[in-house]
C-alpha positions, -999 to 999 in steps of 0.1 A, spaced: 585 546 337 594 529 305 595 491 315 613 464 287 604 423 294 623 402 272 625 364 272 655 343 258 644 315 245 663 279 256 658 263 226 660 268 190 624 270 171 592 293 176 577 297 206 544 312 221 555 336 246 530 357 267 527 383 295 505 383 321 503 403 355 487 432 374 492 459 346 478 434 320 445 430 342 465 391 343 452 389 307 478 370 286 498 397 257 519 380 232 555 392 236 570 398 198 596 376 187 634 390 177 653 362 165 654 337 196 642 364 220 609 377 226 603 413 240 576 434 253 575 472 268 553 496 293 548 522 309 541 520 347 534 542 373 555 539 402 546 504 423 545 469 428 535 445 404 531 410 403 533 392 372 546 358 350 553 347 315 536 315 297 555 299 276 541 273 254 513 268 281 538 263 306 534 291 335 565 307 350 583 333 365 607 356 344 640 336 346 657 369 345 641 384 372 651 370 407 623 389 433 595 365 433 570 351 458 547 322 457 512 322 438 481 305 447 487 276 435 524 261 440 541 282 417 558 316 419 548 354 409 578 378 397 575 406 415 588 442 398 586 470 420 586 506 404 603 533 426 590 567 425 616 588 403 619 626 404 600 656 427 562 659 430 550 684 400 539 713 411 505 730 405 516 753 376 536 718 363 511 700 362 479 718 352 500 724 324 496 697 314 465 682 324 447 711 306 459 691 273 436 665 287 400 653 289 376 648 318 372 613 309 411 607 317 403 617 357 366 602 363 347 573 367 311 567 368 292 541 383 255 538 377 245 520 410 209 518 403 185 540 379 190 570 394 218 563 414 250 571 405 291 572 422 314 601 411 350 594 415 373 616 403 411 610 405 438 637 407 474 639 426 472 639 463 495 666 472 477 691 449 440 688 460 427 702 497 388 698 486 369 686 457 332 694 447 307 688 414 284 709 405 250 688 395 231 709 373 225 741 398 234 721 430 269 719 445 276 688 459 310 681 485 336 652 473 354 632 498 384 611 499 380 573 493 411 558 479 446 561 465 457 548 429 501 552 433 503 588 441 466 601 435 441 606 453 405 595 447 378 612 457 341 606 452 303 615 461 269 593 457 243 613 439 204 604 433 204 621 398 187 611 365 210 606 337 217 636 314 228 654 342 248 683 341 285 680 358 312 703 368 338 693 387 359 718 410 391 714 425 407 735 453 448 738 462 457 766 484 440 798 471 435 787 436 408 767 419 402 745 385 374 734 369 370 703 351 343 696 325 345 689 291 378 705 288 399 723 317 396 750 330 407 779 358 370 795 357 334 782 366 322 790 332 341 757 317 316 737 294 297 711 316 297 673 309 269 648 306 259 617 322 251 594 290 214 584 288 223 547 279 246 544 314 250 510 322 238 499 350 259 483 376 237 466 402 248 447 433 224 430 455 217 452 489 216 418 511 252 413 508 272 443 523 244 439 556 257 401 564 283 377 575 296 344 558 301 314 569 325 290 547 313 256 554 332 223 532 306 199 537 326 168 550 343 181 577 315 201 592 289 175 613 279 145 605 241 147 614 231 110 596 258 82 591 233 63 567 251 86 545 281 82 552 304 73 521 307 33 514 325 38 477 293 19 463 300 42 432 316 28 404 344 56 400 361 40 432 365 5 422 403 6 417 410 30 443 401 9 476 432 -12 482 452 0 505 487 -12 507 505 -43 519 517 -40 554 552 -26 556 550 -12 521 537 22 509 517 34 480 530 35 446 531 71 427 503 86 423 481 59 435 444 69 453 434 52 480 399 62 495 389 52 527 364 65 554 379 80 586 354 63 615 369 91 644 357 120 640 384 137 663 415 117 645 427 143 625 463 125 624 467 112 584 456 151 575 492 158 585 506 125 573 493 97 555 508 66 572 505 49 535 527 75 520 562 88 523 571 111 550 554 147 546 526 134 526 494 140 538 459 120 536 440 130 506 415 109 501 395 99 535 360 112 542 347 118 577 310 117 569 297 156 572 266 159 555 236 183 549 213 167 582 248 180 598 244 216 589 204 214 595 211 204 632 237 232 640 216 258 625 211 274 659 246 276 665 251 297 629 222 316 635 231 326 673 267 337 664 252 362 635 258 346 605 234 358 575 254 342 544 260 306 541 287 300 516 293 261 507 325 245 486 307 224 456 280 200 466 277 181 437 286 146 432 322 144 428 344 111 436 366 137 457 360 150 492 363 186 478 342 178 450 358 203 426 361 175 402 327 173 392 309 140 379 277 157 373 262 192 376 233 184 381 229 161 411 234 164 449 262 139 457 242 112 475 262 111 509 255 143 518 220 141 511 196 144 484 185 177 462 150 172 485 175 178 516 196 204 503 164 222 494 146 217 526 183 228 543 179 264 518 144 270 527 150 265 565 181 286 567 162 314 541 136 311 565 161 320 593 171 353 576 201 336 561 211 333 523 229 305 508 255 306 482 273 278 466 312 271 450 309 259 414 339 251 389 335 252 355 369 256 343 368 220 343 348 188 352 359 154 370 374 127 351 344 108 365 320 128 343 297 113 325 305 132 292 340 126 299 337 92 303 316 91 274 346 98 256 373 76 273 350 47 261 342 61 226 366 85 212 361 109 183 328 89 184 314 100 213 294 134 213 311 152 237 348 146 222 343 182 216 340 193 253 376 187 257 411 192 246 421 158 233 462 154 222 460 115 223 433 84 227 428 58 242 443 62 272 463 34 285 444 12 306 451 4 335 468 42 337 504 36 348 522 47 380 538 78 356 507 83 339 516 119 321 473 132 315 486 163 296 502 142 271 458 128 261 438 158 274 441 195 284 437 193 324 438 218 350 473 220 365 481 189 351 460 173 377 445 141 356 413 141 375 401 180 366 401 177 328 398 208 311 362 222 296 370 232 258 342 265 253 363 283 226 361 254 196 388 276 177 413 277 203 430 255 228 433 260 264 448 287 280 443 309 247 403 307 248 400 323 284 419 359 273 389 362 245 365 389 257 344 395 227 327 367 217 323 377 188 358 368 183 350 330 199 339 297 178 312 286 209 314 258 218 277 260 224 260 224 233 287 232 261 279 265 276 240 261 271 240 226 292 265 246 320 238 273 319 211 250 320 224 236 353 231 268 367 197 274 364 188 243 381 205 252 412 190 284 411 152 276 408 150 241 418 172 244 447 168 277 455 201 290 461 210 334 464 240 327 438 273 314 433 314 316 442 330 311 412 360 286 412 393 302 394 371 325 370 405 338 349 408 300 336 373 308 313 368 330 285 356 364 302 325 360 275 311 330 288 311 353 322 285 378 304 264 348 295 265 334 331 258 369 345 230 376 319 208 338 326 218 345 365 204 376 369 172 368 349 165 340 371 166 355 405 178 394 400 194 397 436 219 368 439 250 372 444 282 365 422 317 367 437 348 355 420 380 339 430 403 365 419 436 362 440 449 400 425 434 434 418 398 426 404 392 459 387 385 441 351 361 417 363 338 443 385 314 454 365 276 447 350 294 426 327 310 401 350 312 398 388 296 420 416 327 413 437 354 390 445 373 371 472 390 396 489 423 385 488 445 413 474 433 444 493 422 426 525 439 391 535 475 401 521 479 430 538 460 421 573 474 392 577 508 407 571 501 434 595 483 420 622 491 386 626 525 381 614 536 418 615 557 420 588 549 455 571 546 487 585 515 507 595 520 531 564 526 500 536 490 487 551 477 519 545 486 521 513 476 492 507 440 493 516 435 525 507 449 512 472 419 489 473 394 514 482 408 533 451 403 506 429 372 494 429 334 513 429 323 519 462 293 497 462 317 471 450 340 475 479 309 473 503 305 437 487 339 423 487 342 387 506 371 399 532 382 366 544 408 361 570 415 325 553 395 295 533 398 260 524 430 274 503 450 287 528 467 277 562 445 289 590 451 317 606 453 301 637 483 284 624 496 315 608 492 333 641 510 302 667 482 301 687 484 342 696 449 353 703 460 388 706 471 390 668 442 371 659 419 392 676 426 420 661 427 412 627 391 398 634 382 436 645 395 447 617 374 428 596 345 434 615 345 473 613 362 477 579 341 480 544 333 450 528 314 416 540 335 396 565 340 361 555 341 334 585 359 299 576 339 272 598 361 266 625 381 298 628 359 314 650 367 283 676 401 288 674 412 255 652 443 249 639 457 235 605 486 239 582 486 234 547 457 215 526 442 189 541 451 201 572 433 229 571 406 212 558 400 192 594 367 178 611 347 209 628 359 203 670 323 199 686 336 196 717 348 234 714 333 244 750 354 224 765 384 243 753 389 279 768 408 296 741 376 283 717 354 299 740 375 332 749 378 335 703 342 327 697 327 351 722 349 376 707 336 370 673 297 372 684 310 402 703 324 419 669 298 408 649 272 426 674 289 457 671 288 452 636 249 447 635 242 477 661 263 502 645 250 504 605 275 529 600 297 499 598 277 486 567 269 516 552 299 542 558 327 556 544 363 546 558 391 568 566 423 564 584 430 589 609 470 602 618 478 587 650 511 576 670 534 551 661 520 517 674 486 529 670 459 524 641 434 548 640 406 550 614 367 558 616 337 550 598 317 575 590 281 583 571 258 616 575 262 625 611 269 592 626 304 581 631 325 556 650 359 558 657 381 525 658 415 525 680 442 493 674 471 494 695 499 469 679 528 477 706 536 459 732 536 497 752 502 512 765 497 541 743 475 574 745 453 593 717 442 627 727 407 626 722 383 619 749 354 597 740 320 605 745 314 567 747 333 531 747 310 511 724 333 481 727 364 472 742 392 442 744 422 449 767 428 474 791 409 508 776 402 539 794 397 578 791 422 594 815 428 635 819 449 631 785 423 610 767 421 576 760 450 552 776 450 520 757 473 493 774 497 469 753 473 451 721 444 468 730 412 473 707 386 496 713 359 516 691 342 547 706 323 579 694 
């Protein structure tokens, strides 16, 4: 369907008006000017889209357009949905047409290894009953993986060399087309080739085996309080006073302090310096690495196999996304010797360790940024940033403005921007994908490289989460992905990429991305607060099946929530039963399930810092944090025993209202998973062979297998 945006304008004067949302691959496109407005047009397939306009830097949602729903990050996404217009074509319609087209406007390839390759080949779903390719002599059979809108997207895995030979056949009642080169009704259609020079997209095998384990360092354990933070550092010498009795903080002042309880968790909620419904920012509770050493035993004996830690660099934050160098361990929790005696141990125990880093921007405490507070255009690094004004006022005032001196991220005055595009200012330099086109900023990028490979192979680490990658230029990503891989070939890099990711999979950027879209949207939404249907969820993951290569998908980090997100304990008011299932889910669905520390002991927290709170060590005392965590070891047994659940295909079965029914499948193993979301015990008519695993009431009676109200079970 044709689709017109248009922006009027509120003021007189030219603007810079862009575009940017799901059919855009959230890469910014200039909308053209008309007097004081500013239009742009496309054509979408029937769907949802999310999307937003920047205006002059500012992001927001289309004023003209009133369905929206929060973003990430405070703000709001418009969303346009696109109904479905007209009746389905019908065969005759539609090869019709299609026979105008090429093969290359139905399939994708992806060169998993050498001689390793995925077929997928898309085509409506209502006029397709089996799919097969012909590899040079050999007929091999397609099956269903996905859904993109209304088609259907099937694929095979093939061990063949490229130049291959490929014809693809499609069967609809008693006909049968043939696509190669061109289309065709007979076998004798012109083949197509594989191209020798195939890039190859490879994704390391450790990942789609494991389970991770989120860990932010200061609220984990604190295993040595010599380390705890005493703001020795210079960067908090105006930021210790706290206020007069009776009086609060002024605006936007910091006030650090450490927390000396470990279990009062009370100024994460509200800050007793700050106005009602603020919370507590800046306090410290004194995790550290000597922490995570001593509850190695506990990771390792629940099943966890990744280790994935927020940024460990020295930062004046608790986060620590506000880096003051990116090259050093920050002292209180440990030194680099620690972290890489921590590395080795957990390697040692069969587990991998990945780390968050953010280079969209550094801290305002960073040595080349404070370099140029002092000195100015003077100082070497003045290039590093986006300066508008200098010096900055000193001290900085209650309504200190930081974008009216320096590009910074959100606004937020301590996370000043990183300038890597020296011919164009921030936002504009991250929608540059050729850097040919890019003035590089290059003492820059080569000292961000530089550290990268520090962390690599001085600390040791299997790769990297990489902090709001869509906020820098998608070439420095080939450059990262490039000296990454020729360091240490198998780690891991997975982006934070809140929407569909298809744009950044590939051997050019990312091997995968935090699952958000096509896992914690619609699972949380289904299971926990149960606020779509069965079929939307379907769609829905099935949609994310269809989008991205299977190898990919195996990869994804499905999380069930992260330091950016309430908890889902929260989400779920304390309901086990929803939680639980959602956890199954994860557990038996493609992709690597992603464990926030705490979740799996049933803790609490609202909004950030709340969710942010110390791990509870005293967890056995509690019996809903025992009854959730022996659930979780439970699930991520099955997961382990069962490599059908790492290696198979995924397939939703039809089954009765109340009742999800899907099974993972791969040569001639299989397991079938049931989910029963009413409150009503509910029958499938198929008897089991087996009960691999159960949770509530599950049986196999004279009509099959009885599930009572919220019961799980997975059987063959």
């Amino acid at each position: 369907m044709h689709i017109r945006f248009s922006y009027q304008a509120p003021t007189a004067g030219t603007h810079e008006v862009g575009i940017l949302g799901e059919f855009t691959e959230w890469k910014i496109q200039a909308l053209q000017r008309h007097g004081d407005k500013y239009s742009i047009s496309y054509d979408l397939k029937p769907g949802r889209y999310l999307y937003k306009f920047i205006v002059d830097g500012a992001w927001m949602p289309d004023p003209s357009h009133h369905k929206r729903e929060p973003d990430p990050f405070g703000g709001e996404n418009s969303v346009l949905i696109v109904e479905e217009t007209g009746k389905e074509e019908s065969w005759d319609e539609f090869t019709a047409k299609a026979i105008r087209l090429r093969l290359q406007d139905f399939l994708s390839i992806h060169r998993v290894r050498e001689e390793l390759f995925e077929l997928r080949l898309r085509w409506p779903a209502h006029l397709a009953q089996s799919l097969r390719v012909r590899l040079d002599d050999t007929w091999q059979a397609m099956s269903p993986v996905g859904m993109l809108a209304t088609d259907k997207v099937w694929h095979t895995v093939a061990g063949i060399a490229v130049l291959t030979e490929m014809l693809f056949e499609i069967r609809y009642d008693d006909r049968q087309l043939y696509l190669g080169e061109s289309i065709s009704f007979t076998e004798s259609n012109a083949a197509c080739l594989i191209p020798e020079d195939y890039p190859i997209f490879q994704i390391p095998d450790w990942v789609h085996k494991g389970v991770i384990y989120q860990i932010f360092m200061d609220r984990f354990c604190n295993g040595d309080s010599a380390l705890n933070q005493d703001f020795s550092e210079c960067y908090y010498r105006d930021c210790r006073t706290p206020p007069k009795q009776d009086e609060l903080l002024a605006p936007n002042q910091e006030y650090y302090h450490f927390v000396d309880d470990w279990d009062d968790i009370k100024g994460l909620k509200q800050n007793p310096h700050l106005p009602q419904g603020k919370p507590d920012w800046w306090c410290f509770y004194g995790g550290d690495i000597p922490g995570v050493r001593a509850k190695l035993d506990y990771l390792e004996e629940l099943g966890i196999t990744i280790l994935y830690f927020n940024p460990l660099w020295e930062a004046k934050s608790v986060h620590k996304y506000d880096a003051a160098d990116f090259r050093k361990v920050d002292p209180h929790f440990g030194s680099a010797h620690d972290l890489k005696d921590l590395v080795s141990e957990a390697q040692q125990r069969g587990m991998r360790v990945i780390l968050d880093v953010a280079f969209n921007h550094s801290g305002e405490t960073f040595w080349a940024f404070q370099d140029c507070v002092k000195q100015g255009e003077e100082s070497r690094y003045w290039h590093w940033y986006d300066w508008f004004n200098w010096p900055l006022p000193k001290p900085l005032p209650p309504d200190f403005k930081p974008k009216e001196y320096y590009q910074c991220w959100w606004g937020i005055k301590d996370m000043p921007d990183l300038n890597f595009d020296l011919s164009r200012r921030h936002p504009f330099e991250n929608y540059i994908r050729d850097i040919g086109n890019a003035e590089i900023n290059e003492d820059l990028v080569y000292y961000i490289l530089d550290s990268v490979e520090w962390w690599l192979a001085y600390i040791g680490l299997d790769g990297f989460r990489l902090d709001v990658p869509d906020e820098v230029p998608w070439w420095f990503w080939e450059l990262f992905r490039k000296r990454v891989k020729e360091i240490k070939p198998d780690a891991w890099l997975v982006g934070e990429i809140w929407n569909n990711a298809t744009a950044w999979i590939s051997h050019k950027y990312f091997d995968s991305v935090m699952n958000y879209a096509y896992f914690n949207s619609p699972v949380l939404e289904l299971f926990v607060h149960r606020m779509i249907s069965k079929k939307e969820f379907q769609t829905r993951i099935t949609e994310g099946l269809g989008a991205y290569p299977m190898h990919a998908a195996q990869a994804m980090m499905n999380l069930l929530g992260s330091h950016d997100t309430q908890r889902v304990m929260e989400l779920a008011r304390g309901d086990l039963r929803r939680i639980k299932q959602a956890v199954f889910f994860q557990m038996t669905f493609i992709g690597t399930p992603h464990i926030y520390y705490g979740d799996e002991i049933a803790m609490a927290g609202g909004k950030d810092p709340d969710n942010r709170r110390p791990f509870n060590w005293q967890w056995e005392s509690d019996a809903k944090s025992l009854e959730l965590r022996a659930f979780y070891r439970q699930c991520i047994l099955l997961r382990r025993d069962h490599s059908v659940l790492t290696d198979g295909e995924f397939e939703f079965i039809q089954s009765l209202d109340g009742v999800l029914l899907y099974r993972r499948f791969y040569q001639d193993s299989q397991l079938y998973c049931a989910i029963n979301l009413s409150p009503q015990q509910k029958s499938i008519k198929e008897t089991p062979a087996e009960l691999y695993f159960t949770e509530g009431k599950a049986r196999v009676g004279k009509k099959g297998l009885v599930l009572a109200a919220y019961a799980i079970c997975a059987y063959r």
